[in-house]
C-alpha positions, 0 to 999 in steps of 0.5 A: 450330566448332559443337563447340567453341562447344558446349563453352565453353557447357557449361563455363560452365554447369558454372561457373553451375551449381557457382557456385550450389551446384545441380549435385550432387543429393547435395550439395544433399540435404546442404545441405537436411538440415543446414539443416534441422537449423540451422533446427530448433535455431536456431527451438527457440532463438529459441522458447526466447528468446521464451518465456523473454522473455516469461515474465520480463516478464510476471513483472517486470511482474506484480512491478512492479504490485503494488509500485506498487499497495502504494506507492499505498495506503502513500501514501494511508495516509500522506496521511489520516495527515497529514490526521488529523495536521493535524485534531489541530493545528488542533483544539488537541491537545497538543504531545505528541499530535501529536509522537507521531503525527508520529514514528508516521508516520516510522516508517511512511515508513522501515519501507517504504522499507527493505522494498519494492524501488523501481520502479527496481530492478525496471526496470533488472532487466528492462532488463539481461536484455531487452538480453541477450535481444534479444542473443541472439536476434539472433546466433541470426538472424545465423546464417541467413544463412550456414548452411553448416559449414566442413567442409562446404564442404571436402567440397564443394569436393572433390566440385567437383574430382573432378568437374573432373578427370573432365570432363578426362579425358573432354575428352581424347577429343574436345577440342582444346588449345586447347579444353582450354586454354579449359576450364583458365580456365574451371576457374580461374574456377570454382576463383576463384569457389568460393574467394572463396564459402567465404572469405566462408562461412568469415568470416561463417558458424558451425561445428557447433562454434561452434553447439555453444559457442553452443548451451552459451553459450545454455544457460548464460545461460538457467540465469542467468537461471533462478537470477536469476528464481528469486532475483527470486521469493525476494526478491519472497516475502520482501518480501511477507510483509515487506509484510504485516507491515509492513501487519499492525503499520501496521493496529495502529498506526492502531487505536491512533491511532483509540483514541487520537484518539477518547479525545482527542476525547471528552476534548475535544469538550464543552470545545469545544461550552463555547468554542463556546457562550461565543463566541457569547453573546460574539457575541450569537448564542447559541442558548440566550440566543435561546430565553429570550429568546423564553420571557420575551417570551412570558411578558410576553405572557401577563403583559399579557393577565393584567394586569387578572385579576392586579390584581384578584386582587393587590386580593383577596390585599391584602384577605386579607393584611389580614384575616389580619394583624388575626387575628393582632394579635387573636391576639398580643394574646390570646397575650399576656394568657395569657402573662401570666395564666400567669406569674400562676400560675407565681408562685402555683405558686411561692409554694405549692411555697416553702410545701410546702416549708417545711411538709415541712421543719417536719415532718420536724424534728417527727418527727426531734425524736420520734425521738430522745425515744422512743431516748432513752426506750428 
């Protein structure tokens, strides 16, 4: 009784033991080493998955941060753009100056939305490849649950058998039917239990084949995911330098808004210091109105204290106007009679000259008539 008592316990710790997958040291040894080796690809992976994750969101980000920050000032460029366009306008600047800055702005606005790629596209990018990512790596730790192959298993199913074979054969040299009949259900039971475990193991555990698929399916997503990031890096070197173009070409177009805002404002600002100073003579509040004012009140002023020195000296210039004008009667009057003592003479003048004139002719006529005697007498 004792025996057989101490039979059926060891055939259920055989069972416990063959349940567990712990009875064979070899066949543990095995399992450890191709756990082992699952373990050492499947962390390598999930690295791998990690760095490239966090390589591709650092880059994204990184692209992402410089195109908001290029929007940013491309939209603070534009702001002191309009704020200058509004100056213009209210400064009364021609239709055609503001037209021009108007279309110089639009350009603007469509040259940068046709070059720099939206925040949008750059975030759905990160999304797409972040989901198939997390994919990944969470089919890689699904894999940690059922670690062990199918031919594992197989073999290990085999080794459970030859051991139950030589458990019956030594049961043979000491064990009743009835005893052997109990270690046959117990053998089903265990043959029950090891078939429903590699059923499960069998649906939710991967082959080295399919580790292998996954290993090539991982490597080929990641070279996707290389060229997607290498293409990313092209495109973002592209819109760089399409950037600084824009930006290089933008710098110029302000240069010449400046050029041309300050020749409009020197063009404008003396008509405008004229209407400034035209509406307020009109207002009463000119300044240079204010300081004639104040100029002749001050001469006033000086001219009331002065009043009594200048009648005195008006009484002195009456006195000399006076004597000067009685020089000057005595002076015509003078002038006068030498006027006419020369007209005296002008006419004795005459009446002499009409004398010479007469004589010399008389003259003239003697000596002519003598002329033609003595040619007569020759």
């Amino acid at each position: 009784m004792k025996k057989k008592l101490f039979f059926k316990f060891f055939v259920f710790a055989v069972i416990g033991a063959l349940v567990t997958m712990t009875s064979c040291k070899d066949y543990d040894d095995d399992i450890t080493r191709i756990d082992t080796g699952l373990n050492g690809v499947k962390s390598d992976l999930t690295s791998q998955l990690a760095a490239i994750k966090t390589e591709m969101n650092s880059s994204v980000d990184s692209k992402v941060k410089t195109v908001a920050d290029g929007l940013a000032a491309e939209k603070t460029e534009l702001d002191k753009l309009k704020a200058e366009l509004a100056t213009l306008k209210a400064s009364g600047a021609s239709d055609e100056d503001i037209a021009a800055l108007e279309k110089k702005i639009a350009d603007t606005k469509t040259e940068i939305m046709n070059l720099v790629v939206t925040l949008e596209a750059f975030n759905s990018f990160k999304e797409s490849n972040t989901t198939e990512l997390e994919a990944l790596m969470a089919r890689v730790v699904a894999l940690e649950a059922g670690s062990a192959t199918k031919a594992e298993l197989a073999d290990a199913k085999t080794a459970l058998e030859e051991r139950i074979k030589a458990l019956e054969d030594a049961s043979e040299t000491y064990a009743t039917k009835a005893e052997l009949e109990d270690l046959e259900e117990a053998l089903k039971l265990v043959d029950d239990a090891l078939a429903g475990r590699i059923t499960s193991l069998e649906e939710n555990s991967a082959t080295k084949a399919e580790m292998e698929a996954l290993e090539a399916e991982i490597a080929g997503k990641l070279v996707a995911l290389q060229g997607q990031l290498d293409a990313l890096d092209v495109r973002v070197v592209a819109l760089e330098k399409g950037l600084a173009d824009l930006m290089a070409k933008h710098d110029e177009d302000v240069e010449d808004l400046i050029g041309e805002i300050g020749a409009l404002r020197s063009e404008l600002d003396p008509r405008i210091t004229t209407i400034e100073t035209l509406l307020e003579i009109a207002d009463g509040k000119s300044g240079a109105l204010d300081k004639i004012t104040s100029e002749l009140a001050a001469q006033l002023e000086k001219i009331n204290a002065n009043a009594e020195a200048i009648e005195l000296l008006r009484t002195d210039l009456e006195a000399e106007l006076a004597v000067q004008l009685a020089l000057i009667k005595a002076n015509e009057e003078a002038i006068n009679g030498v006027a006419e003592d020369l007209a005296a003479k002008y006419a004795e003048l005459v009446a002499a000259d009409e004398d010479l004139q007469e004589q010399i002719t008389n003259n003239y006529n003697e000596l002519n008539g003598k002329i033609t005697v003595n040619k007569e007498a020759i």
